[in-house]
KOLBASE-818858 format. One record per residue: residue in three letters; x, y, z of N, C-alpha, C, O, CB in turn. Coordinates in pm, whole numbers, plus 50000, padded with zeros to 5 digits. Each point is the difference from the previous one (the first is absolute). Glycine has a CB too. Layout:
N
alaXYZXYZXYZXYZXYZ
...
***
This chain:
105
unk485124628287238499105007249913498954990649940500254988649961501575027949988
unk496924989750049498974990049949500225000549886500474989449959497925011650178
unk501415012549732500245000249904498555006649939499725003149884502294977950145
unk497285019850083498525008149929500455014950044500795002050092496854977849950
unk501755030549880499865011450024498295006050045498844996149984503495003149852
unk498165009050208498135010450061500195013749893501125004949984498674990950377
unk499075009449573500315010549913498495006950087498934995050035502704994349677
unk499095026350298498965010650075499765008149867500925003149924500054999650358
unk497385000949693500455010949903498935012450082498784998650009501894984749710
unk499835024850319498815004850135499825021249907500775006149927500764971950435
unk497165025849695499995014749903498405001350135499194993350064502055003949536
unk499305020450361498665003250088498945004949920500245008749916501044997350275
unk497474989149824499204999549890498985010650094499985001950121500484970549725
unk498645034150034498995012050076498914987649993499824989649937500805041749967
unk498784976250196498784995150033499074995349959499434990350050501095018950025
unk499104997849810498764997249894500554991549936499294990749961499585028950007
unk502854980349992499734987349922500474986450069500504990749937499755024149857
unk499494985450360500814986750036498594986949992500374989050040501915026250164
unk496314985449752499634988149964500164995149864499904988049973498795016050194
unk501635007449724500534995449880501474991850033500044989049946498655032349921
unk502214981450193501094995150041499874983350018500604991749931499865032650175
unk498404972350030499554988350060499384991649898500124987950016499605023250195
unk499644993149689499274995549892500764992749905499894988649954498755028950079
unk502524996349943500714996349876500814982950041500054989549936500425042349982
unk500074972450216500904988650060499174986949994500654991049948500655025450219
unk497254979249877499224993249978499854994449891499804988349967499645021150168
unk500715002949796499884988949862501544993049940500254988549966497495028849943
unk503084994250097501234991449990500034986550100500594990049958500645033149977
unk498324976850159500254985250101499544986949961500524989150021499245024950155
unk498784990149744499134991849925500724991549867499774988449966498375029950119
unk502734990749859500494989549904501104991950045500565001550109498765012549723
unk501034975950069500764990950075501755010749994500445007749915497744962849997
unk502415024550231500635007650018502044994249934500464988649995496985020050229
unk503095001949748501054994749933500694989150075499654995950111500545025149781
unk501024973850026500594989750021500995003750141500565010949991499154981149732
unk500495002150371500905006750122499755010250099500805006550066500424988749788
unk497285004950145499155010550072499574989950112499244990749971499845027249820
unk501554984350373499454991150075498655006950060498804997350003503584991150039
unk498305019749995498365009050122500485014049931500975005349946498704981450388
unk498995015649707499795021149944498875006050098498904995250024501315002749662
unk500305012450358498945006250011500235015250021501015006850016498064972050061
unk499075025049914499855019450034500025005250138498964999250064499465002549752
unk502375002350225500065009750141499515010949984500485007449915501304985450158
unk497065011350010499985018850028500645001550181499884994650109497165012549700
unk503685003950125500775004950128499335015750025498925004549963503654980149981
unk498355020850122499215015450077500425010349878500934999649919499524997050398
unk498585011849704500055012849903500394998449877500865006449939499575005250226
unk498494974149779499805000149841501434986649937500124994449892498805040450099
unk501774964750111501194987449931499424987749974499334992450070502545015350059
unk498484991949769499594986249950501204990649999501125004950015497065005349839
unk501634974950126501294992449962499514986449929499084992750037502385017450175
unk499264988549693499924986549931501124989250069501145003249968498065010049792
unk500754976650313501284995650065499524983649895498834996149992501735020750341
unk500354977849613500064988549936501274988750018501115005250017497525010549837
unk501314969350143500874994150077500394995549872498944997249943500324998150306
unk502155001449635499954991949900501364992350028501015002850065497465012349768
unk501224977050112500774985250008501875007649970501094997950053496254979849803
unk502315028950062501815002749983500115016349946499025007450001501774963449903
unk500235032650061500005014749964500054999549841499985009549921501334999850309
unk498744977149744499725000049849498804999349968499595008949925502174982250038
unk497475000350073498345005150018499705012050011499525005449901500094978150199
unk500535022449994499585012250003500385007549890499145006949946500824991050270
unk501705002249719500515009949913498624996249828499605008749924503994990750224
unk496104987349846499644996049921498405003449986499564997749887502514987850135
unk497245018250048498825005850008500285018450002499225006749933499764968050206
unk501805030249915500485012349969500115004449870499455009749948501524987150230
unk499724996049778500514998849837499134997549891500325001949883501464990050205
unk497145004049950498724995549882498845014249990499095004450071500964964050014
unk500365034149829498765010349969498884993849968499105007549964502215008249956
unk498354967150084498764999949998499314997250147498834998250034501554995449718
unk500855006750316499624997550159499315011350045500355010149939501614976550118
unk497035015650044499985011050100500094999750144499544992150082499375014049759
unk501805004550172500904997050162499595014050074499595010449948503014974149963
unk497615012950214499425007250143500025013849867499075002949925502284984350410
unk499785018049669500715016949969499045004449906499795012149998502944985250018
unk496334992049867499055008449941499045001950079499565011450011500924982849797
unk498994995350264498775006150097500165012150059499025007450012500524972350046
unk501905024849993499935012650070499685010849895499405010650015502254981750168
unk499105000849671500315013249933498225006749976499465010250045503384979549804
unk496664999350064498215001049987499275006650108499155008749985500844969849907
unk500485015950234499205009350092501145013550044500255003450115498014973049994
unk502205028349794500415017250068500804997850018500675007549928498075002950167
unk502404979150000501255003950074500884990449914499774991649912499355015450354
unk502084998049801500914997949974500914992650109500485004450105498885013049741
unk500764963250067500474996950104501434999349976500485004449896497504985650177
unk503015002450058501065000050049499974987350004499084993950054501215026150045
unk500804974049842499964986049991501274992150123501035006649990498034997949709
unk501124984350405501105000550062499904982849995498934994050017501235032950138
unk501384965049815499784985049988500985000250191500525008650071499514980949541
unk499865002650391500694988850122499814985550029498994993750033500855024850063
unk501274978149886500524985250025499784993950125500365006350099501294998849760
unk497754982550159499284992150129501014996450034500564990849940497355001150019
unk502685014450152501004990050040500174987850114500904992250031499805027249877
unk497794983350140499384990450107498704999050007499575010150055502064993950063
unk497364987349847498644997850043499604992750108500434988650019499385013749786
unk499415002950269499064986950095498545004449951499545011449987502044985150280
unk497864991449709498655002949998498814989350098500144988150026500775022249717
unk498184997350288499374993750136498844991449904499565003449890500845019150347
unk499304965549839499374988749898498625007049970499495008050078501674967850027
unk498405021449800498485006049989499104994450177499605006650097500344989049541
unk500064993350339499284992050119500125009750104499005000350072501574975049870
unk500405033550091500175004750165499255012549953499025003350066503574986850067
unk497745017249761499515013949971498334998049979499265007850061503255001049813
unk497054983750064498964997349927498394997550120498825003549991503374984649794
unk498435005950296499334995350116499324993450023499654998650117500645012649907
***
């Protein structure tokens, strides 16, 4: 076990409001981001799914940004834009990652 977790918080958002959605996330990305936050990012998937997928160092990190009401996390962005998200954690239990150099080109 690595010991990092992946947290999904995914909601299907209407249409009109999915650049408020992209916006809002933007600006959340812009500030500096909490303590144990490795990678994040916004997915659009088919027929309006959205997903927040985020990589954090441990599940205490994560619980610990959950827990701060002065934090803001994926689940208000959905809430602000209309939907209602669904939040799902999972534990890394194996990574490979391909070097930037090969992907990058």
């Amino acid at each position: 076990m690595i010991g990092q977790v992946l947290s999904e918080v995914s909601a299907v958002v209407a249409p009109e409001r999915e650049p408020e959605l992209v916006a809002a996330y933007r600006e959340l990305v812009a500030l500096p981001l909490p303590d144990g936050l490795i990678r994040t990012e916004l997915l659009r998937g088919a027929e309006g799914r959205w997903r927040v997928q985020s990589v954090w160092r441990s599940r205490a990190a994560l619980e610990a940004v959950r827990s701060s009401p002065k934090l803001r996390a994926a689940p208000h962005l959905f809430r602000d834009a209309g939907a209602e998200p669904e939040l799902a954690v999972f534990d890394i239990a194996v990574r490979r990652v391909v070097p930037a150099e090969v992907w990058a080109g």
